[in-house]
C-alpha positions in Angstrom: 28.1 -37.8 12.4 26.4 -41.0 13.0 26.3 -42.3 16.8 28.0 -45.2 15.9 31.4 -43.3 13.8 31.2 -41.2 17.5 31.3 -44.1 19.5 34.8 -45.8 17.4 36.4 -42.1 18.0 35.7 -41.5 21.3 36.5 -44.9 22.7 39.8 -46.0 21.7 39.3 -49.6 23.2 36.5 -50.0 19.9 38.7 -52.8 18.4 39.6 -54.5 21.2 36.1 -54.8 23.4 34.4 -58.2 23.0 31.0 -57.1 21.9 27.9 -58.7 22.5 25.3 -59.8 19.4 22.9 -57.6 20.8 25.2 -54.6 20.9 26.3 -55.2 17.7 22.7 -55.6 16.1 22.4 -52.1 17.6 25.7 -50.8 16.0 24.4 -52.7 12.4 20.8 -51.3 13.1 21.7 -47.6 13.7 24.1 -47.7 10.6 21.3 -48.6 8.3 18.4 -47.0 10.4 19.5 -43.2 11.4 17.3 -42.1 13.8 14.2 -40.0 12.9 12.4 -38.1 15.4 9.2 -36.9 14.1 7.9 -33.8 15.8 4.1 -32.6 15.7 3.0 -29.6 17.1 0.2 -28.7 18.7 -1.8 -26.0 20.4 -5.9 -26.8 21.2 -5.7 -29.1 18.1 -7.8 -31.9 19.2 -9.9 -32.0 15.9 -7.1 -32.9 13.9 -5.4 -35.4 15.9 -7.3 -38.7 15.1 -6.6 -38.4 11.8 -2.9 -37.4 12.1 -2.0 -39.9 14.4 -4.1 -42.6 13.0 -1.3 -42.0 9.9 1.7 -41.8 12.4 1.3 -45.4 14.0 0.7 -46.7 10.6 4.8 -45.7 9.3 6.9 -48.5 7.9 10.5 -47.0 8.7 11.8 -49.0 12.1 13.7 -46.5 13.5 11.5 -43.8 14.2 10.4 -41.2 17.4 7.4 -39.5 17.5 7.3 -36.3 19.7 3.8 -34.7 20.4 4.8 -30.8 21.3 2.0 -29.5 23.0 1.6 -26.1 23.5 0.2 -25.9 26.8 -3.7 -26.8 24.4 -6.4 -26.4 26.9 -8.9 -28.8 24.7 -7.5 -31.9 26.5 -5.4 -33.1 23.3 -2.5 -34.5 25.3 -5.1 -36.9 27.2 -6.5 -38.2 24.6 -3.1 -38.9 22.4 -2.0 -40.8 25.3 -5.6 -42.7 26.0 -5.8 -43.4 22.2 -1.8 -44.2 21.6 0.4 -44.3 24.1 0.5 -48.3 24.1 2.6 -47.4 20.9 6.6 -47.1 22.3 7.6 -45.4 19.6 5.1 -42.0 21.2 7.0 -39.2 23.3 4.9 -36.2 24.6 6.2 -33.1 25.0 4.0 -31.1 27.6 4.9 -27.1 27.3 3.9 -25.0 30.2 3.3 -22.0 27.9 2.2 -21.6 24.3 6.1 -20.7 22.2 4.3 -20.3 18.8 5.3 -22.7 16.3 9.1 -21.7 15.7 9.2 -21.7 19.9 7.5 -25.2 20.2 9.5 -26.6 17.2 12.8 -25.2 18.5 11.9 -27.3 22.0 10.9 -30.2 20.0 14.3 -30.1 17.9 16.5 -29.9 21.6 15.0 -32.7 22.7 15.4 -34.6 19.8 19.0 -33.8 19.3 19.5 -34.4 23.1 18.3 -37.7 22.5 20.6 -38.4 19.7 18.3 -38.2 16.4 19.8 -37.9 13.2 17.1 -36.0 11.6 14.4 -34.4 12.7 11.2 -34.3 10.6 8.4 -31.0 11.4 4.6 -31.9 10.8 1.5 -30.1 11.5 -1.0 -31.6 13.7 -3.6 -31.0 10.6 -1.9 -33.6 8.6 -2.0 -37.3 7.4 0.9 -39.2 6.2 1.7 -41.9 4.1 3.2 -45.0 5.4 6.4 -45.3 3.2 6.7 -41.2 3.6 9.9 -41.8 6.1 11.5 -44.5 4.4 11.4 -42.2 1.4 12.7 -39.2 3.0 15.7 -41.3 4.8 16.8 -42.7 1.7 17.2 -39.4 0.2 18.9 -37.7 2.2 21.5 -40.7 2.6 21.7 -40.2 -1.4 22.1 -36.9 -0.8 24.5 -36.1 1.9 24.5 -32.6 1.3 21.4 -31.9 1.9 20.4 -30.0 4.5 16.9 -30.1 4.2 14.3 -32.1 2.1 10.8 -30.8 1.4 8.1 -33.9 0.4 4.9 -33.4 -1.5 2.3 -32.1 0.3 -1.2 -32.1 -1.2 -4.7 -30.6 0.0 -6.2 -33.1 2.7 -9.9 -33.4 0.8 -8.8 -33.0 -2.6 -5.2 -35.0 -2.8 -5.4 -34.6 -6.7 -4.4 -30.6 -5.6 -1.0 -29.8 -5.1 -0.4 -28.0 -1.7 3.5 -27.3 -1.7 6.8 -28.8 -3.0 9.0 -26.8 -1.7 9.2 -23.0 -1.4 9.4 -20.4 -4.0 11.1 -17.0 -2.9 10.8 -13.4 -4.6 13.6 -10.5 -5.1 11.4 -8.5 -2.1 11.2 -11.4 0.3 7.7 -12.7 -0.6 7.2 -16.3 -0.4 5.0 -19.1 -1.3 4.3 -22.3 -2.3 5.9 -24.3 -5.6 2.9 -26.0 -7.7 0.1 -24.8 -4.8 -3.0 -24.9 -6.7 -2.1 -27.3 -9.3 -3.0 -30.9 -10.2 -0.5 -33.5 -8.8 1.0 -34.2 -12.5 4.5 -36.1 -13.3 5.6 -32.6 -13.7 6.2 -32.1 -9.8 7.4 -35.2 -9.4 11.3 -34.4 -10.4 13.8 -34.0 -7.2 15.3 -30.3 -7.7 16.7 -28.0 -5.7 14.3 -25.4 -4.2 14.6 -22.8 -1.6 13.0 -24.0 1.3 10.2 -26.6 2.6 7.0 -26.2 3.7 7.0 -26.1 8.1 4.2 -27.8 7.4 6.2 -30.8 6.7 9.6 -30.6 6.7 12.8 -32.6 7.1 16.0 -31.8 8.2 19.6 -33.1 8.9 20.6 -32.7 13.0 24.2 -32.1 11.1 22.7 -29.2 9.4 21.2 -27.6 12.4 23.7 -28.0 14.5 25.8 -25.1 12.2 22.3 -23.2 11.4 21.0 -23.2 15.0 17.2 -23.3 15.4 14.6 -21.7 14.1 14.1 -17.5 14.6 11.7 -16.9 17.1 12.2 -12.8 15.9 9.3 -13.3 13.0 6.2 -14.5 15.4 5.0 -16.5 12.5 5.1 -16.9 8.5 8.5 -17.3 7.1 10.8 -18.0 9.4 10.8 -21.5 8.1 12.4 -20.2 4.8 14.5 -18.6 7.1 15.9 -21.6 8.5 16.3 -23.1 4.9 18.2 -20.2 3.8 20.5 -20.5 6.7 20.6 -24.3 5.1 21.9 -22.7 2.0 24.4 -20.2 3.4 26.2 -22.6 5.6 27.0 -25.3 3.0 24.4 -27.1 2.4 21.3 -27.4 0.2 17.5 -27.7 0.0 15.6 -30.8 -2.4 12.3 -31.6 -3.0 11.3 -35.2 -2.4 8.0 -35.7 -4.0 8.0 -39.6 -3.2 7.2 -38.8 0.4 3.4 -37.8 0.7 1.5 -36.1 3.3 -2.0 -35.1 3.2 -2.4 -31.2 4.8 -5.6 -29.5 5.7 -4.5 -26.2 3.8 -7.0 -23.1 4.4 -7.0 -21.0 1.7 -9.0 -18.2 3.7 -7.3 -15.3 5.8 -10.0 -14.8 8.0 -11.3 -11.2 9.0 -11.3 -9.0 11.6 -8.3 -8.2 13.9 -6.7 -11.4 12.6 -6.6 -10.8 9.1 -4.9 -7.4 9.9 -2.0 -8.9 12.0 -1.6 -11.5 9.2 -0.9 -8.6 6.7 1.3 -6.9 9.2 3.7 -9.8 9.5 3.7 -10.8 6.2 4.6 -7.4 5.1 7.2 -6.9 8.0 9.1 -10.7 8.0 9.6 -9.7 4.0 11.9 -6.9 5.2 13.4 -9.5 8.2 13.8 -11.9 5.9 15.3 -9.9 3.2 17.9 -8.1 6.4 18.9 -11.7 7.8 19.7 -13.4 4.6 19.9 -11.2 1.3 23.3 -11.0 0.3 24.6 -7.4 0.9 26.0 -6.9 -2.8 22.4 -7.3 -3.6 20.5 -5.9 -0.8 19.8 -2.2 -2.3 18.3 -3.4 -5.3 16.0 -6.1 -3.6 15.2 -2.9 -1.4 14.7 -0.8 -4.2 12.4 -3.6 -5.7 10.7 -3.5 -2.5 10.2 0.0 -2.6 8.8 -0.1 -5.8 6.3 -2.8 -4.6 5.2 -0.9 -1.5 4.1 2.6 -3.3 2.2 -0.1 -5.8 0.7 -1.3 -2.4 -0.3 1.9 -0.6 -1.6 3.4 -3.9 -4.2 0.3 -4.0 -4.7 0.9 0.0 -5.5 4.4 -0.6 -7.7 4.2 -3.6 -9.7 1.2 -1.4 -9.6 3.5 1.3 -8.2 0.7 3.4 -6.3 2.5 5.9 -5.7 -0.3 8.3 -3.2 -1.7 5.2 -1.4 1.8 4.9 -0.7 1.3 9.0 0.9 -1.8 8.5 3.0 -0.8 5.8 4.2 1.9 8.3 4.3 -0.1 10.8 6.7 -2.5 9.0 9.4 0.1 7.9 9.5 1.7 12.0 10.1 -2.0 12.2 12.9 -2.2 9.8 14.9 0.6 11.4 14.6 -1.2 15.2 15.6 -4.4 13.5 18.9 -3.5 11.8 20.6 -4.1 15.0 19.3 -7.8 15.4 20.2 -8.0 11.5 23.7 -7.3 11.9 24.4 -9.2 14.8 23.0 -12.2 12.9 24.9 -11.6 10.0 27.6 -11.2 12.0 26.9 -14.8 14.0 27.3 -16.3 10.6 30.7 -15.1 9.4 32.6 -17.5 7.5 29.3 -18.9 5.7 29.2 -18.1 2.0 26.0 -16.3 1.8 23.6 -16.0 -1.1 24.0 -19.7 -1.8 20.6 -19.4 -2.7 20.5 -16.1 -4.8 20.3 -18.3 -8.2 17.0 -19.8 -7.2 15.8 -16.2 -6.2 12.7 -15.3 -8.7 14.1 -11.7 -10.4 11.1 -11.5 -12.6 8.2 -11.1 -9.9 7.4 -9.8 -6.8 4.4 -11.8 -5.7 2.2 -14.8 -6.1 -0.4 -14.5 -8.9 -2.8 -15.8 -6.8 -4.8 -19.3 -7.4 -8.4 -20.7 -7.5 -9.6 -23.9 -5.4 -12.2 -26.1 -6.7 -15.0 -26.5 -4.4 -16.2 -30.3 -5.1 -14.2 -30.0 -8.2 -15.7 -27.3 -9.6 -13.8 -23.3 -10.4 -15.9 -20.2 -10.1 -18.4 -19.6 -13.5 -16.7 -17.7 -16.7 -18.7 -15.6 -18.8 -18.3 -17.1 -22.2 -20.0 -15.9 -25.6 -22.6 -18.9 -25.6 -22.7 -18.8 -21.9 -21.9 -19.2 -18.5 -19.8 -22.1 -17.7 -17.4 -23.2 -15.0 -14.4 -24.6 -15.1 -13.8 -28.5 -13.7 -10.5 -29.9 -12.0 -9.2 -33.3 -12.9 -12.7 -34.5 -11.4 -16.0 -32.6 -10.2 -19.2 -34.2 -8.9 -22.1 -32.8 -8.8 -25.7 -34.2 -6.3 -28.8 -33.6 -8.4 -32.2 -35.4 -8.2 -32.4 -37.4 -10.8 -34.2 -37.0 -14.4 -33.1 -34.9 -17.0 -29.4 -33.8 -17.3 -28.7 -31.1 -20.1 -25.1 -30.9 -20.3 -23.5 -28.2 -22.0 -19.6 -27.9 -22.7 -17.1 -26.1 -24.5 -13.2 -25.5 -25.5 -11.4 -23.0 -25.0 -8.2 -24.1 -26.0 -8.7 -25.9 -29.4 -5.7 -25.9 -30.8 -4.3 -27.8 -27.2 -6.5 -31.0 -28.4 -9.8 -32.6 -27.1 -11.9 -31.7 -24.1 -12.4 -35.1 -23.4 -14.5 -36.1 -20.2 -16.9 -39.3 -18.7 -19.4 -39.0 -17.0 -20.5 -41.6 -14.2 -23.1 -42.2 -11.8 -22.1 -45.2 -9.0 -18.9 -46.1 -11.0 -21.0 -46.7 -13.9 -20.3 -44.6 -17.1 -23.2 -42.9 -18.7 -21.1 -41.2 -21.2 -18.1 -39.7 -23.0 -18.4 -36.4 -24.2 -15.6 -34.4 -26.6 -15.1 -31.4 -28.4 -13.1 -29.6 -29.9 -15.3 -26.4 -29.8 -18.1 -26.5 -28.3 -21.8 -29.3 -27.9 -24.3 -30.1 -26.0 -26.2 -33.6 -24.5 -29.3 -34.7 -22.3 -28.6 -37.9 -20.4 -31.6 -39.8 -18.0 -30.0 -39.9 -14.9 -31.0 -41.4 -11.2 -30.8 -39.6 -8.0 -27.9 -39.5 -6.3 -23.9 -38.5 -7.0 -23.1 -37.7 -10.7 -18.6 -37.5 -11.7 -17.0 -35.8 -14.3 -13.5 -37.4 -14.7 -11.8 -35.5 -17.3 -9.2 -37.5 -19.5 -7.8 -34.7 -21.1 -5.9 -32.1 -19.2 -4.8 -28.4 -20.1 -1.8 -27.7 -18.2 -1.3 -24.0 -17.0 2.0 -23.8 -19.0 -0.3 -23.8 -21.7 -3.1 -21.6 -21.8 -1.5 -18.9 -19.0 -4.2 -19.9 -16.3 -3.2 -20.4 -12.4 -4.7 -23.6 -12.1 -5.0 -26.9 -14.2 -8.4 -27.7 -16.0 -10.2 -30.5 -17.7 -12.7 -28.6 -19.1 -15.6 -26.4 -19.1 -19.3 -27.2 -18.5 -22.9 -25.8 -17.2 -24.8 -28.3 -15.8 -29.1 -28.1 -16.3 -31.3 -30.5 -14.2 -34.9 -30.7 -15.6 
């Protein structure tokens, strides 16, 4: 409810007080402008915070509070928000005397906005850049939308915004997760508001209405899913999830699961918050055959561990089902905490048909890994590739492999000058004179996934000779 309906119903003299113009510009101003506290958390993330919060004090919307929650970072990045921008009224710093993880830092972050009477709250990553009109956007949603508990924006990669990172969150019948459109170019496709079943913590907005009946965010998972979690608690109580692709922010996505001890405990809890997930939120008339799927999916899984002889996966595994048993009792007692919500709101947007993510390619400066074609090797290009050579002789070779999908159409620049248009329906080859320095390939013609069965988008396919 906004502050100012709370204010006519708790003071029955509303009518009858002689207000001033400035507390009724404030009345006028809160009705129009809800207030939107945007939260960022940190821990040792001083690398990132230029750039994030050079994008924060450029937003347009007027009624807006952002929260730095630091996680007691030892890398000085409270000092230097305030040295660099806390002249800006609009900054609040949270200072955490330990680290709570992400859900634990958000979860402090939330309380303190809701204490301080926000109407939404709006979750960003410290590795993130916004665009100005992004909270405008997301406002005027949810106003449109007033039963929406939750709004996830378009989020692309932070070096190559032409790549999609999420638009909302995709969920499978054994609890796996991931990313809607991660991978892909940022085509009108993605750009159509739908219901989804959860947004991205990376950036994502929520109603204070809708949290007040959800609660905050499980701290039980450690990390990795429990903001689906939260969105499916969205679901459950009444509300719903939409994507809002007009909003925009930038996100320094890392496609790489690192090694060692980490990449182990990343498994672990991936594997294990599947089963949480599934415990917490599945409805019951469906939960034996999700865990039958499950099942199904975790012999697949050991087999491959044992035929790799990677036994530190078949650990995990193991280690998530002891898990599963301890957890029932924490399961039940949530379940029970939400009687009288209609759960398995969501269980229509649940994907039946897979268990996990195929998997996707990134282009490195534009450019997929080389395919072994009969004339060749040949590598795949985004929606644009560059490549630095040293000037001279540039043998270009290219090819289709989609012919009856049109064109591969692409120019070729050097210094925003065009050198040449190259297309084929099959296959050709050119030699341009070239100088030294940065040469593009923008291609004109794209071949969307939902065509040719790929993971990723591609404008066609070349092999590049310098001579």
């Amino acid at each position: 409810m906004p502050r100012w309906v709370k204010t006519m119903t708790c003071c029955p003299s509303f009518a009858s007080r002689k207000w001033s113009y400035g507390e009724v510009a404030d009345i006028l101003f809160s009705m129009t402008n809800p207030l939107v506290y945007l939260l960022v958390i940190n821990w040792n993330g001083l690398e990132h915070l230029r750039e994030c919060f050079d994008s924060l004090m450029g937003l347009t919307y007027p009624n807006v509070r952002i929260l730095l929650i630091d996680n007691a970072s030892t890398d000085g990045s409270t000092a230097f928000v305030r040295e660099n921008y806390g002249a800006d009224p609009r900054l609040e710093i949270l200072d955490l005397d330990t680290n709570l993880g992400w859900a634990g830092g958000n979860n402090a972050g939330i309380s303190h906005a809701v204490a301080a009477g926000a109407d939404y709250v709006f979750l960003l990553n410290n590795d993130t850049a916004i665009q100005p009109d992004a909270v405008d956007v997301l406002v005027a949603a949810a106003q449109a939308r007033p039963n929406a508990g939750a709004l996830a924006p378009k989020m692309l990669m932070f070096h190559s915004p032409e790549i999609l990172n999420s638009v909302g969150l995709e969920c499978s019948i054994i609890g796996a997760a991931w990313d809607r459109g991660i991978g892909r170019l940022d085509r009108p496709r993605w750009n159509d508001e739908r219901p989804v079943m959860g947004a991205c913590g990376g950036a994502a907005f929520f109603r204070v209405e809708a949290l007040r009946k959800t609660g905050l965010l499980t701290t039980d998972f450690e990390i990795y899913l429990d903001d689906l979690d939260l969105c499916l608690q969205m679901w459950d109580c009444g509300y719903e999830v939409w994507t809002c692709p007009q909003a925009v922010v930038r996100h320094k996505f890392s496609a790489t699961t690192g090694t060692g001890a980490w990449a182990q405990r990343k498994y672990f809890l991936n594997t294990r918050n599947r089963l949480f997930l599934m415990m917490r939120n599945f409805p019951l008339h469906a939960l034996p055959f999700a865990l039958g799927c499950y099942g199904i999916g975790e012999v697949r899984a050991i087999g491959r561990s044992v035929w790799n002889r990677q036994w530190w996966r078949v650990r995990a595994h193991v280690r998530s089902w002891l898990s599963f048993w301890g957890y029932i009792p924490q399961a039940v007692r949530e379940r029970q905490r939400r009687s009288g919500w209609k759960q398995g709101q969501f269980w229509p947007l649940i994907l039946k048909n897979r268990m996990f993510f195929g998997g996707t390619d990134f282009p490195a400066d534009g450019w997929y890994p080389s395919r072994v074609l009969k004339t060749g090797s040949y590598q795949p290009i985004s929606a644009r590739a560059w490549a630095d050579v040293p000037g001279g002789r540039l043998r270009l070779y290219y090819v289709n492999c989609y012919p009856r999908l049109g064109a591969v159409s692409i120019q070729i620049l050097s210094g925003g000058n065009a050198l040449a248009n190259i297309e084929t329906l099959n296959e050709g080859q050119c030699v341009l004179e070239v100088p030294p320095g940065r040469i593009e390939f923008v291609a004109q013609h794209i071949f969307e996934a939902e065509q040719t069965g790929e993971q990723i988008d591609i404008g066609g396919w070349l092999r590049l000779e310098v001579t």
